[in-house]
C-alpha positions in Angstrom: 0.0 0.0 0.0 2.6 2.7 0.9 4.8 2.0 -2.0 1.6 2.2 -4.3 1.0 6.1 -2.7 4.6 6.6 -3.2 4.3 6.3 -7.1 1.4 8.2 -7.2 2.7 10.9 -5.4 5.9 10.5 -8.2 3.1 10.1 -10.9 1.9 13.4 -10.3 4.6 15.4 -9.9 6.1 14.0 -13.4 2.6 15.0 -14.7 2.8 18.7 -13.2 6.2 18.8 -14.7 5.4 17.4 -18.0 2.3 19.7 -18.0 4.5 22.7 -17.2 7.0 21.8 -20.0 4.2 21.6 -22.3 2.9 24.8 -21.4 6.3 26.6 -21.7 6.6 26.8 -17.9 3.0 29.0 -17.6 0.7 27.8 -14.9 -2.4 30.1 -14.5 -3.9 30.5 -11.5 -6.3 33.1 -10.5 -5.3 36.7 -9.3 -4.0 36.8 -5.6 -6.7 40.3 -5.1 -9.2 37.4 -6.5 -8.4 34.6 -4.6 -8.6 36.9 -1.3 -12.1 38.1 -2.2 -13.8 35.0 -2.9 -12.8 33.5 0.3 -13.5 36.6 2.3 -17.0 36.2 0.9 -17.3 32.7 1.4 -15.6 32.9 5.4 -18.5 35.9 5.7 -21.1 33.5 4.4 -20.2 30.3 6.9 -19.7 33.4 9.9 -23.3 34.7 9.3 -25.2 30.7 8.7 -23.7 30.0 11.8 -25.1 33.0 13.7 -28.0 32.7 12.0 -28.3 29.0 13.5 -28.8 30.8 16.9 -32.0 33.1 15.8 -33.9 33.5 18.8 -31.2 32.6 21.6 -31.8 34.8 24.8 -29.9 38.2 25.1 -28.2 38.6 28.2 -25.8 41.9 29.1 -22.7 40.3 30.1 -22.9 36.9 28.9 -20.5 34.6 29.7 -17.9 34.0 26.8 -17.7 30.3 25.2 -21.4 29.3 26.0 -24.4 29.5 23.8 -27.0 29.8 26.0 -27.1 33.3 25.9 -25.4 36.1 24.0 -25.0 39.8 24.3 -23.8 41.5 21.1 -19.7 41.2 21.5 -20.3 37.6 23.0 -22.1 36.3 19.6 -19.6 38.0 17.5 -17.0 37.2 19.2 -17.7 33.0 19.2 -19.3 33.1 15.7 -15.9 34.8 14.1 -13.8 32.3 16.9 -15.1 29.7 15.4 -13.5 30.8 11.9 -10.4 31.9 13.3 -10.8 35.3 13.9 -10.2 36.4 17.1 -12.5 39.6 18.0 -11.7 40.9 22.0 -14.6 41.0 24.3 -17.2 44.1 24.3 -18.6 46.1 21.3 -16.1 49.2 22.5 -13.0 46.8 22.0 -14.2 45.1 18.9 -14.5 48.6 17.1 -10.7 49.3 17.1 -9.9 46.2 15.0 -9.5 45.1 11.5 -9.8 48.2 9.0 -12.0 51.0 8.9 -15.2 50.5 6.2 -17.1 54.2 5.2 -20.9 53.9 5.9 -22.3 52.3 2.9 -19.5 50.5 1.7 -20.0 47.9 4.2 -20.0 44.2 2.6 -21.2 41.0 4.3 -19.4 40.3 7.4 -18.4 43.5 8.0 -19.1 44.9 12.0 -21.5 47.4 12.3 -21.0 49.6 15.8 -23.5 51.4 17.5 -24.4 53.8 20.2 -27.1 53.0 22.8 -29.0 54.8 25.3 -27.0 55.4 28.8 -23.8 54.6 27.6 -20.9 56.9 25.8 -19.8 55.6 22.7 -19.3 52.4 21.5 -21.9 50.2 22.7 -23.5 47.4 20.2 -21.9 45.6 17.6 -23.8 43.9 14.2 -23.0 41.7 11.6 -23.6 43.7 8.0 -25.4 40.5 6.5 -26.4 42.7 3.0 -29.6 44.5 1.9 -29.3 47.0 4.7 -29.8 44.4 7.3 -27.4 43.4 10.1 -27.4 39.8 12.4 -27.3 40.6 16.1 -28.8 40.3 19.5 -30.3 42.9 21.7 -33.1 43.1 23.7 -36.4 41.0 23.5 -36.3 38.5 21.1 -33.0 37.7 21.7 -30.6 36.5 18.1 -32.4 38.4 15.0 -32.3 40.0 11.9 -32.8 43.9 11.8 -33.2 46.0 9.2 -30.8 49.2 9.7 -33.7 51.7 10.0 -34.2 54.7 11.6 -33.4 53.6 15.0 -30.2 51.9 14.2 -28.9 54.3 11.1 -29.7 57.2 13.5 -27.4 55.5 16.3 -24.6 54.4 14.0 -21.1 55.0 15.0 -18.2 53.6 12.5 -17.6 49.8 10.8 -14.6 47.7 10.6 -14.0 44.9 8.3 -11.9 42.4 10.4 -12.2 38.9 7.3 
């Protein structure tokens, strides 16, 4: 058996190099600025099913990190990103000085969408930009939802970050 996975392991590199002698030497591949965007979308894709698999979990201010029982907003974002190996810090305030800076309305899926809230300076609710003006998060009654970025929320909206 292992001397069987041996030759085809020496199969297939004489076939790349035949293939590449063939070609002149040119192997395409697709552009690097390509490569990076299609798997940013697709890591922003798995990052928002997976909150989404949460819809209707209890919110809870100061949630315990790790546990799924309940979430506040930094606690979801930070375990749904964790679990594709993006480490986000612990509250919304944090969470809002990583990655890069996105202008309002150039905001793609995946991107974190920061908010203020009533009785608290600055920073103080994080989103997931999901697309067509609507953002996955948890606040209040109802717990893990989907919210259109209405009046409420645009009139409250502090800054985004893209952190994929």
């Amino acid at each position: 058996m292992k001397l069987q996975h041996k030759w085809g392991k020496r199969l297939a590199i004489m076939t790349l190099g035949a293939t590449i002698a063939i070609s002149g030497g040119v192997i395409s591949s697709p552009q690097p600025t390509q490569a990076a965007t299609v798997s940013a979308s697709t890591k922003a894709d798995h990052i928002i099913s997976l909150g989404k698999r949460y819809m209707g979990t209890p919110y809870k201010f100061g949630s315990k990190v790790g546990q799924t029982r309940t979430f506040d907003c930094s606690t979801l974002t930070k375990y749904i990103y964790g679990k594709y190996g993006i480490y986000l810090p612990r509250t919304a305030a944090q969470q809002s000085r990583v990655g890069s800076y996105v202008s309002k309305g150039n905001w793609k899926k995946g991107d974190l969408l920061f908010f203020s809230v009533p009785g608290r300076p600055g920073v103080g609710h994080v989103g997931v930009y999901i697309g067509n003006n609507k953002m996955l998060h948890t606040y209040g009654a109802g717990g893990v939802k989907i919210s259109t970025i209405n009046s409420y929320w645009n009139s409250h909206y502090m800054t985004a970050r893209r952190v994929i």
